[in-house]
SERO-105702 format. One record per residue (C-alpha): residue number from 1; y, z, x. Coordinates in steps of 0.5 Angstrom, whole numbers. Each point is the difference from the previous one (the first is absolute). Example, Ala and Ser with C-alpha at 12.3 -4.5 7.8 and 13.67 -1.06 7.14 Angstrom:
2
 num     Y     Z     X
   1    -9    16    25
   2     7    -2     2
***
This chain:
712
 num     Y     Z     X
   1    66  -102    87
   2     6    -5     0
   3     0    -7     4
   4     7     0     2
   5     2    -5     6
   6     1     4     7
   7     8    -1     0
   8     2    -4     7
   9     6     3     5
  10     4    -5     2
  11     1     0     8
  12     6    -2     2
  13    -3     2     8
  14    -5    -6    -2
  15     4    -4    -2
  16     5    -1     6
  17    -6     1     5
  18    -4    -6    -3
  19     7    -4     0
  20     0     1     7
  21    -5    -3     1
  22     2    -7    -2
  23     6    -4     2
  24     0    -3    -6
  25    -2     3    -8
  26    -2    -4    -6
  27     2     4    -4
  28     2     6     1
  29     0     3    -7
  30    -7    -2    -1
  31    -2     4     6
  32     4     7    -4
  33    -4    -2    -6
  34    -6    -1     4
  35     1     7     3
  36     1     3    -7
  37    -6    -3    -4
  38    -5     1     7
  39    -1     6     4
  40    -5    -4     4
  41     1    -8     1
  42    -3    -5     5
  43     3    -4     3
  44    -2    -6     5
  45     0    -5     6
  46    -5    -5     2
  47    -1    -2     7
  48    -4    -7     3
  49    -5     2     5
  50     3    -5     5
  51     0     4     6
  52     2     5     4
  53     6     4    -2
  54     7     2     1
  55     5     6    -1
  56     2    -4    -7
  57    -7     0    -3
  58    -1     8     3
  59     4     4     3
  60     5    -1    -6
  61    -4     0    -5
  62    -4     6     2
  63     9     2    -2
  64    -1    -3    -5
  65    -6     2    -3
  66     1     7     1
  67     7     1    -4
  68    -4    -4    -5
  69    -6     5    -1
  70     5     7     2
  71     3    -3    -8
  72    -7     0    -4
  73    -2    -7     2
  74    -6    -3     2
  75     1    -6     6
  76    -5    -5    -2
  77    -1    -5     6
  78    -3    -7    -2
  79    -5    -2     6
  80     1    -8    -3
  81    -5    -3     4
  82     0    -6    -5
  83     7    -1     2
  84     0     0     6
  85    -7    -6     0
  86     5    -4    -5
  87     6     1     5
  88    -6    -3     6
  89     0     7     4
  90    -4     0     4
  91    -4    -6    -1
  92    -1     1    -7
  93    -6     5     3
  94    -1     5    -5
  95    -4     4     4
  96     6     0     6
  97     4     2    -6
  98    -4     5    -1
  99     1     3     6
 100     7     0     0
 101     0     3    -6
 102    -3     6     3
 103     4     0     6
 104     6     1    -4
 105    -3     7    -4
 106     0     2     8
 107     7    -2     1
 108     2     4    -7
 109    -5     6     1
 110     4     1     7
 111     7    -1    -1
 112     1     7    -3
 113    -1    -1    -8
 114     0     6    -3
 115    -6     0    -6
 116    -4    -6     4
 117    -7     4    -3
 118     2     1    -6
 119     0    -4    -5
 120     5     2    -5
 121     5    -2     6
 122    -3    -6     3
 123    -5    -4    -2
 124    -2    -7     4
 125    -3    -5    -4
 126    -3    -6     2
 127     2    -6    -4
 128    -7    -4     0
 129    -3     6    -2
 130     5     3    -5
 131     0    -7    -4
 132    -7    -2     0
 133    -2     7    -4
 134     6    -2    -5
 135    -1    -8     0
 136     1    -1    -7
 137     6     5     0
 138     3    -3     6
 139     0    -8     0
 140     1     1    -9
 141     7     2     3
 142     0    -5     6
 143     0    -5    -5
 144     5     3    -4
 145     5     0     4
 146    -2    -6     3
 147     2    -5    -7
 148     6     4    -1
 149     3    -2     6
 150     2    -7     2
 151    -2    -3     7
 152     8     0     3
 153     0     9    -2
 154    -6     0     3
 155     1    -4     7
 156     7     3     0
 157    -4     7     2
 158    -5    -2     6
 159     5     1     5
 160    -4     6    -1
 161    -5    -3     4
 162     5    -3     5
 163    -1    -7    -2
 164     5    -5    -2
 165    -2    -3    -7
 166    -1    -6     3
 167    -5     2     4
 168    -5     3    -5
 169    -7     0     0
 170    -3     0    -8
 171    -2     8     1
 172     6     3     3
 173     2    -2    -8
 174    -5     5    -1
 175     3     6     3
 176     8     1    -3
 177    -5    -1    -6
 178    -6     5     2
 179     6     4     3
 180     4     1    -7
 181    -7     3    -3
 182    -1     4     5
 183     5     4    -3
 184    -2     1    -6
 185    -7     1     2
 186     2     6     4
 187     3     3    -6
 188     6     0     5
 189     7     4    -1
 190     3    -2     7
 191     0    -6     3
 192     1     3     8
 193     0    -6     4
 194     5    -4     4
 195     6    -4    -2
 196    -3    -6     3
 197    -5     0    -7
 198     6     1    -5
 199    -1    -6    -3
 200    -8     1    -2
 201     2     6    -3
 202     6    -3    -3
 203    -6    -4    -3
 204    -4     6    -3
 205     6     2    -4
 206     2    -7    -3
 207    -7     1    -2
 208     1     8    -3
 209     6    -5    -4
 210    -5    -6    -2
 211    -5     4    -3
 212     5     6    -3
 213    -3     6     5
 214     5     5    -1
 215    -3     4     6
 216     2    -3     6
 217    -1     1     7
 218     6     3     4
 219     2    -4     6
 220     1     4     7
 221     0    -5     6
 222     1     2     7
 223     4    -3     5
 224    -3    -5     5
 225    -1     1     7
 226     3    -5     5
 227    -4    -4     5
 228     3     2     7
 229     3    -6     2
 230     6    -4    -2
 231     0    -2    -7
 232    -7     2    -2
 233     1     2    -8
 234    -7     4     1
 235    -5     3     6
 236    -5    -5     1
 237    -8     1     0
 238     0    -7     4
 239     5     2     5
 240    -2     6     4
 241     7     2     3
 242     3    -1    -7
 243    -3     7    -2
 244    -3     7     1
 245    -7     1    -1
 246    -3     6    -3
 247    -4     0     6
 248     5    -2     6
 249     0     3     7
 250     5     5     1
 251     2    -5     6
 252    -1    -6    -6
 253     6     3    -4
 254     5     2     5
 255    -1    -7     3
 256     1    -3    -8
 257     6     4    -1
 258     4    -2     6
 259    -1    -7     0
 260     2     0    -8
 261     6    -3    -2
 262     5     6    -1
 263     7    -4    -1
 264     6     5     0
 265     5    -5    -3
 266     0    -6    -5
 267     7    -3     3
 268     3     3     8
 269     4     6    -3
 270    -2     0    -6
 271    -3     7    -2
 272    -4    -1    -7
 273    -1     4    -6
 274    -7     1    -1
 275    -7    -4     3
 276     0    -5    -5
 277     5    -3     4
 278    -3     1     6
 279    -7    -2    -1
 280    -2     5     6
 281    -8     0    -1
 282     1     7     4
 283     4     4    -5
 284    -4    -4    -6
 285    -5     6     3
 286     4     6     0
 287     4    -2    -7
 288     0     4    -5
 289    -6    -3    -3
 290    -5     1     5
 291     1     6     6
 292     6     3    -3
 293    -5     0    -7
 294    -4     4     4
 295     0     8    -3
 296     4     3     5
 297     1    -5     5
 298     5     1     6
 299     1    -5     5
 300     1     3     6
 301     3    -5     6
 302     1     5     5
 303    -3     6     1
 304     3     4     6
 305     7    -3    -3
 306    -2     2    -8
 307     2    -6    -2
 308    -4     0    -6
 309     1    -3    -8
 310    -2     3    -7
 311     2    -6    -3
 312     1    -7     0
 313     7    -2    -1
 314     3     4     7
 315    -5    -3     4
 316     2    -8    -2
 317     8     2     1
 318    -2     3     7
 319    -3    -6     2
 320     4    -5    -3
 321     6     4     3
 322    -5     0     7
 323     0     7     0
 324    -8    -1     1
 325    -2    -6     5
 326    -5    -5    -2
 327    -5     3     5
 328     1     7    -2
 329    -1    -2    -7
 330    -7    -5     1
 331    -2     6     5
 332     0     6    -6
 333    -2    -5    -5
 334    -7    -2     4
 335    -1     8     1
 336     0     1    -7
 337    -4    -5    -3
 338    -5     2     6
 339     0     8    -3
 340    -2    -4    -7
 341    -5    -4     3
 342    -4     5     4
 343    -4     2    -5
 344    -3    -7    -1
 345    -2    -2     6
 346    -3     7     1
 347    -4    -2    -6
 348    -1    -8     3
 349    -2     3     7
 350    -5     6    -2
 351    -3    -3    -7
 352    -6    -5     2
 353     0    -3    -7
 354     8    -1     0
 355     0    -2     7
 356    -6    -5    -1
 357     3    -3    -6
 358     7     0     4
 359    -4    -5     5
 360    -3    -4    -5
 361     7    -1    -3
 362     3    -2     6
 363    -5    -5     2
 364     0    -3    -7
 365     7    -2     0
 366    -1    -3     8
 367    -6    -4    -4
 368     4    -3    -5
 369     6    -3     3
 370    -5    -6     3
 371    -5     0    -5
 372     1    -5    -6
 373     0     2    -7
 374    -6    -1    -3
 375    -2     2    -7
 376    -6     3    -1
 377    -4    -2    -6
 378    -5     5    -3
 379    -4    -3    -8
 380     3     6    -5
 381    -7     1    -3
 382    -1    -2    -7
 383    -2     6    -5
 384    -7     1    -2
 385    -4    -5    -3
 386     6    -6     1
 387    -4    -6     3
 388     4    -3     6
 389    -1    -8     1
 390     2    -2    -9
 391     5    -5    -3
 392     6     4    -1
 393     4    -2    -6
 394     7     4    -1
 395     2     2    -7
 396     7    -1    -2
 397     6     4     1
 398     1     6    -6
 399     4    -3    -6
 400     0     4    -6
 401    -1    -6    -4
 402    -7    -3     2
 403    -1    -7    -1
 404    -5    -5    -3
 405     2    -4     7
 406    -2     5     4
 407    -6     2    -3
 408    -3    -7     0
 409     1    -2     7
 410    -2     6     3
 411    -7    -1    -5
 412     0    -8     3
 413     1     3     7
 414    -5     5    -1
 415    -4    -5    -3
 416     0    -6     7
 417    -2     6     4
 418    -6     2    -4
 419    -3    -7    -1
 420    -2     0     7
 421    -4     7    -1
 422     5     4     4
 423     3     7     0
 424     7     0    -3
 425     4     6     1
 426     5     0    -5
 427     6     4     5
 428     5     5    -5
 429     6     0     5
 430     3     6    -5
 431     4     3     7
 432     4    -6     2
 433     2    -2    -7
 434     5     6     1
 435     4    -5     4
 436    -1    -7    -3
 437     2     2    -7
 438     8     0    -2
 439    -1     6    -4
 440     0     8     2
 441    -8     0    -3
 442    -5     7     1
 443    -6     1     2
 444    -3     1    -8
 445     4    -7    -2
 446    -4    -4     7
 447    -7     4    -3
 448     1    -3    -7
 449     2    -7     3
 450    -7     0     4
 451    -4     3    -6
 452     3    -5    -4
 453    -2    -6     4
 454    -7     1     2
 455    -1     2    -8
 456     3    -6    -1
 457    -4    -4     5
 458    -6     2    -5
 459     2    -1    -6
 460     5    -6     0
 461    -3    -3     7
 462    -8     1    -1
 463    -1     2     7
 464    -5     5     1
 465     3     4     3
 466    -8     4     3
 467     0    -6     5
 468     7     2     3
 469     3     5     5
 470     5     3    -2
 471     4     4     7
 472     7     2    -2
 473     5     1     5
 474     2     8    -1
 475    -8     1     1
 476    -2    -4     7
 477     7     3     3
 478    -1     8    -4
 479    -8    -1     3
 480     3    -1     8
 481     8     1    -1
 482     1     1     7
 483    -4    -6     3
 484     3    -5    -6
 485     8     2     2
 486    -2    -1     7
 487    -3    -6    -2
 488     8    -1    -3
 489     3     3     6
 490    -3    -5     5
 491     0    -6    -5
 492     8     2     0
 493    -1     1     9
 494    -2    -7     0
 495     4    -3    -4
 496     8     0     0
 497     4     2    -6
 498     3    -8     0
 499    -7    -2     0
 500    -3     3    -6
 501     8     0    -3
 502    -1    -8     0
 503     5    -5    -4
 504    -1     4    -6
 505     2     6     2
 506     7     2     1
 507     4     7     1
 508     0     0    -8
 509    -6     0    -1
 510    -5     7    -1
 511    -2     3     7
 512    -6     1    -4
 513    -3    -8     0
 514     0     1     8
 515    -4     6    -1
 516    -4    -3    -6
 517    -2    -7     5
 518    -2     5     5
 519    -4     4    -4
 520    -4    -7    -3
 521    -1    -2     8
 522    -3     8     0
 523    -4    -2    -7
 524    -3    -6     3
 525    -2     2     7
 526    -4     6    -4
 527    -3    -4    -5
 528    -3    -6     6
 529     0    -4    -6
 530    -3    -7     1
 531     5    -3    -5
 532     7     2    -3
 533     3    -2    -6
 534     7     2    -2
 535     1     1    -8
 536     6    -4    -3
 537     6     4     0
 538    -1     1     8
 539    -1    -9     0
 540     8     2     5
 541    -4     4     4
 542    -6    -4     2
 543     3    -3     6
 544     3     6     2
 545    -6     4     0
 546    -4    -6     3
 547     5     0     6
 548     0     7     1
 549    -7     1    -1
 550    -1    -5     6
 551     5     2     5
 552    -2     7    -1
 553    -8    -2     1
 554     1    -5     6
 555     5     7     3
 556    -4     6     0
 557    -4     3     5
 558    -8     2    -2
 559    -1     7     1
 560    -6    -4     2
 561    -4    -5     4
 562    -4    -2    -5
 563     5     0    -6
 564     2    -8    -1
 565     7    -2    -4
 566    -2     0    -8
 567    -2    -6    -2
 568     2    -2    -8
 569     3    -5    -4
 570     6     0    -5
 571    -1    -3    -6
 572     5    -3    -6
 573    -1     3    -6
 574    -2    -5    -6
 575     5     1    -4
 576     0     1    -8
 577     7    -3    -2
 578     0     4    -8
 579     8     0     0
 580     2    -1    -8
 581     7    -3     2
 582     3    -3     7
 583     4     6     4
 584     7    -4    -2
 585    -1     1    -7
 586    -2     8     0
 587     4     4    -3
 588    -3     6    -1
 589    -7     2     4
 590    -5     2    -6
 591     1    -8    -3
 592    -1    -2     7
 593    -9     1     1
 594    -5     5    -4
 595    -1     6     4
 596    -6     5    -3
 597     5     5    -2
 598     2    -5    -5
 599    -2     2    -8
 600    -5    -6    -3
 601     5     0    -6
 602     4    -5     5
 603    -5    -4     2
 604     2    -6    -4
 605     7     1     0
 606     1     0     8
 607    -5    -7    -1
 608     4    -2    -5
 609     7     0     4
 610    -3    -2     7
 611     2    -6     3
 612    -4    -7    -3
 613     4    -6     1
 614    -3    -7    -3
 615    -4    -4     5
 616     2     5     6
 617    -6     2     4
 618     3     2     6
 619     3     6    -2
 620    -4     3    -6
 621    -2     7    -2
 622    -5    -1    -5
 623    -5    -5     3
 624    -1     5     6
 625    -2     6    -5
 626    -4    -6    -3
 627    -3    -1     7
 628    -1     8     1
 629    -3     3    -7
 630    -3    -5    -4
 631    -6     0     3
 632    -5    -5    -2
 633     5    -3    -5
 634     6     0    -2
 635     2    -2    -8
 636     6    -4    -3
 637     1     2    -7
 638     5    -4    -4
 639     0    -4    -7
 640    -3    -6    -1
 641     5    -4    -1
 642     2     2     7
 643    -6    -3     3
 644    -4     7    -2
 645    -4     5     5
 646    -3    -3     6
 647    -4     4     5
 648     0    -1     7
 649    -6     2     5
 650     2     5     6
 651    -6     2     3
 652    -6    -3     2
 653    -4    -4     5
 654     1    -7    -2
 655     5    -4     2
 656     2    -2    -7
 657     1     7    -2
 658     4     1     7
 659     5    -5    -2
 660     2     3    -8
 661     5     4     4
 662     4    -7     2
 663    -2    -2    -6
 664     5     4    -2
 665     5     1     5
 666     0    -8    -1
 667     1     1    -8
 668     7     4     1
 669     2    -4     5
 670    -1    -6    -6
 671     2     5    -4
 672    -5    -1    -5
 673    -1     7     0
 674     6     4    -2
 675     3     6     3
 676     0     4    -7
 677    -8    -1    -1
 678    -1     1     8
 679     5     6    -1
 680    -4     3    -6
 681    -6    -1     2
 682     0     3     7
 683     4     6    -4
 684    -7     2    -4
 685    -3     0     7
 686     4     4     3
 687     2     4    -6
 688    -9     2     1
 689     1     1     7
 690     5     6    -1
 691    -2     3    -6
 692    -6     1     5
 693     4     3     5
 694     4     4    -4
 695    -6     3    -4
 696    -3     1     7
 697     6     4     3
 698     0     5    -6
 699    -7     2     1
 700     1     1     7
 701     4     6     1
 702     2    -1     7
 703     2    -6    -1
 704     4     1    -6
 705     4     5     4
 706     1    -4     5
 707     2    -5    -3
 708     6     5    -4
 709     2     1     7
 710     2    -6     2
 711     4    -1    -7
 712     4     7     2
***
């Protein structure tokens, strides 16, 4: 029995029926190379449940649709419900949302689409549903993206919202992002959607770039309709006689098509080419690309007369050529669309469910024109067993090396809180530490670097890590997915994108930090903390996050009488300062601090070569290694002739005891005690404490591990 690889025919039918689909293709040779290597492809196009719909969205997409299936496709519509609450549609009510998104299956499923029962030719997904399931997969590949991608590509593709970039919400920065991973999530062959959402998909292919993906998507975007009047580049939802609805009277649509604009001329006596240069909304529905893209199609003008065309050419030059009238032409065009729309409004009238979710729709976009925006607030539920109400201290941002600096601040910080014999949290931001780090880091590496800190909480800063609640960021979002992007999506709604961007951010800057400042919002407002402390490296952040914390707190609307804004404080982090060298001198990163990855046998050398001037106290390393891990006492060895050892008292209750630090503070500054012996001598101390680190990283397999990871 052999495993032989069934051999594909290439279908050069297929291949001039898919391209008809499309005015534009990128590229073409991809999709001959698609048609070699798949017998069956999927393809895709995403739609927002944001009202009723027009012949674009339905009739011709049931065209479309049908030519795709006839060459072994199956059509994906992505329901995108979470789209349409970034984009306020709506009202930003996902239960309104919902609702129209189950209005748009009845459209689809009345608008003759061949296959609409069968899974292997059309499949509706809903967006919300499809990601909570694979939340992991899904928002990993959001994140990705989004750090690949700098704030001007990704504000250059929002003219897919139809807002101007100016006039961004921090969410809409979300949707070119969630709409790039779309495609990959959907394991998407074709993108088939309209030329208006070109740069978006331009977007998924730099990524197949940026990430060296061989396989990517085939491009086919349809062309757009017009609105009917003068100088409107699309039919609009939001002016009724711009478009034709899927379920317009027949009187609705021959009242529209008479008062459309229908120019016959661009300049008196000038006959042109083609509608390019007429911009004849009427002829943009009859072109060759929507009613003459109709399986055989014939426009018949005048029945009692035989006027009547197979294609599109003899039709334009005979009205351009004013052999048929504008009425005629308007006359036959309403008759047709009225043929095409039928079906539909059968299905609208006859159905109870189509027909009470019809109303529903239209009474819901008649309630949004006067209401005011609002965003709705629900907590995101903490996962089972993370206490609510706790100090939250938030660990750095992943670095491969783990510093000493660090480690000791964030044991000091743990310290201040517990002191007063309340719950600490300790939150492991692993998701959001895509973003703020400079390097492309993966999963495994993010992981290595938060078991190594935690570890080294214990073995270097003494914490008992028993009395701490550890949460990491992956957990409490994979614990309640869709309530925490939610709470993402609506801290973006309440917020704009200027807003969140701030002074620090500008167009260079990664599209990832807007998202990252939005997930740290959506964090807090799920831990309720009492109290927020931000760990050193996020020091620039502090403020940032405090504002927008604010603003987003005082703008939401509770999803209950009884819920009041979250009460907390922001703490400032206690610094520990265990530089061995100004950031001036630093040359080279391993002689700039200790770091848990450093082997104990550079324990004295790193000391030795530290920054120690005579008399200089304002700046000295190793008396604050002095003040961090000499404990009770702190031994200067030297000759006798030197002044011999001296020992100072760290520790302790008496005031006499407390005052040996200054003591030796103030014999530095006197210099009667010299930077070699204070060298020297913390070098010993320093030399015991790593040895002990090191001796505990090769007896912990994980951590050794881990540790190995971030020197990879």
């Amino acid at each position: 029995m052999t495993n032989e690889a069934t051999e594909i025919t290439y279908n050069e039918d297929y291949y001039h029926t898919l391209l008809s689909i499309g005015e534009e293709c990128i590229d073409e040779s991809n999709l001959q190379k698609l048609l070699t290597a798949k017998e069956h492809f999927i393809a895709y196009d995403g739609f927002e449940p944001s009202g009723r719909m027009h012949i674009a969205q339905g009739i011709f997409k049931a065209v479309n649709v049908n030519k795709i299936t006839s060459c072994g496709g199956t059509f994906v519509f992505w329901v995108a419900d979470w789209f349409a609450l970034m984009n306020d549609k709506m009202g930003g009510d996902l239960a309104k949302i919902a609702i129209v998104g189950e209005y748009l299956q009845h459209v689809w499923k009345s608008a003759g689409m061949d296959g609409i029962d069968d899974p292997e030719k059309v499949r509706f997904i809903l967006c919300s549903d499809a990601i909570t399931k694979e939340a992991d997969a899904y928002w990993t590949q959001v994140l990705d993206v989004a750090r690949r991608f700098n704030l001007t590509r990704i504000q250059k593709c929002c003219q897919i919202m139809g807002r101007l970039e100016n006039s961004l919400s921090g969410a809409q920065i979300l949707y070119p992002l969630m709409q790039c991973a779309d495609v990959f999530f959907l394991k998407t062959d074709v993108c088939q959607l309209g030329k208006d959402q070109r740069k978006v998909n331009a977007l998924a292919l730099e990524y197949c770039n940026k990430i060296k993906r061989k396989n990517k998507p085939v491009i086919l975007s349809h062309h757009m309709l017009m609105g009917l009047k003068a100088g409107q580049e699309k039919m609009s939802k939001s002016d009724p006689d711009s478009a034709i609805f899927m379920e317009d009277s027949n009187e609705d649509v021959i009242r529209k098509i008479n008062n459309a604009y229908c120019p016959l001329t661009i300049v008196e006596g000038e006959i042109p080419s083609n509608n390019d240069d007429l911009k004849n909304p009427v002829w943009i529905i009859l072109n060759e690309h929507i009613l003459f893209n109709t399986p055989n199609f014939t426009f018949v003008v005048n029945e009692a007369e035989g006027k009547s065309y197979d294609a599109y050419s003899p039709l334009f030059h005979d009205f351009v050529n004013s052999k048929i009238s504008v009425d005629e032409l308007k006359t036959a065009l309403a008759k047709h669309l009225n043929l095409l729309l039928d079906p539909v409004r059968q299905h609208f009238t006859n159905d109870e469910r189509a027909k009470e979710l019809l109303n529903l729709v239209q009474q819901y976009k008649r309630e949004d024109k006067n209401k005011k925006k609002e965003v709705k607030f629900e907590h995101c539920p903490l996962p089972n067993g993370v206490e609510a109400r706790t100090h939250v201290i938030v660990l750095p941002d992943v670095n491969p090396l783990v510093s000493y600096s660090q480690i000791m601040t964030v044991s000091a910080a743990i310290r201040k809180q517990s002191s007063a014999n309340e719950k600490v949290t300790l939150l492991v931001p692993d998701w959001s530490s895509y973003f703020y780090n400079k390097f492309i880091i993966g999963k495994k590496t993010i992981q290595s670097y938060y078991d190594v800190f935690l570890w080294g909480l214990e073995v270097l800063g003494k914490v008992d890590m028993t009395t701490l609640q550890i949460v990491t960021q992956s957990t409490m979002i994979l614990s309640h997915p869709s309530e925490y992007w939610l709470t993402v999506m609506n801290a973006g709604r309440a917020l704009s994108l200027a807003e969140v961007m701030m002074e620090d951010l500008d167009g260079q800057s990664s599209s990832g930090c807007v998202v990252a400042r939005l997930m740290h919002i959506a964090d807090v407002m799920t831990l309720q903390p009492m109290s927020v402390t931000y760990s050193v490296d996020l020091l620039n952040e502090v403020r940032t996050l405090e504002s927008l914390i604010t603003k987003f707190n005082e703008r939401v609307v509770s999803s209950t009488s009884t819920s009041k804004s979250l009460q907390l404080t922001f703490l400032k982090t206690p610094v520990i300062d265990l530089r061995l060298k100004a950031e001036r001198e630093i040359n080279d990163v391993a002689s700039y601090e200790y770091y848990l990855n450093d082997a104990a046998n550079c324990a004295k050398s790193k000391m030795r070569k530290s920054f120690c001037e005579p008399g200089n106290v304002s700046f000295c390393p190793v008396i604050e290694f002095v003040k961090a891990f000499c404990g009770s006492e702190f031994k200067i060895v030297r000759k006798e002739e030197n002044g011999g050892d001296v020992v100072y008292s760290l520790g302790g209750s008496s005031s006499t005891e407390c005052n040996e630090l200054s003591k030796l503070v103030d014999d530095f500054k006197r210099e009667s005690l010299h930077p070699g012996d204070l060298k020297n001598s913390m070098a010993t101390v320093m030399l015991d404490v790593m040895t002990d680190v090191e001796k505990g990283s090769k007896s912990n397999k994980s951590i050794s591990n881990a540790l190995k990871c971030l020197k990879a």
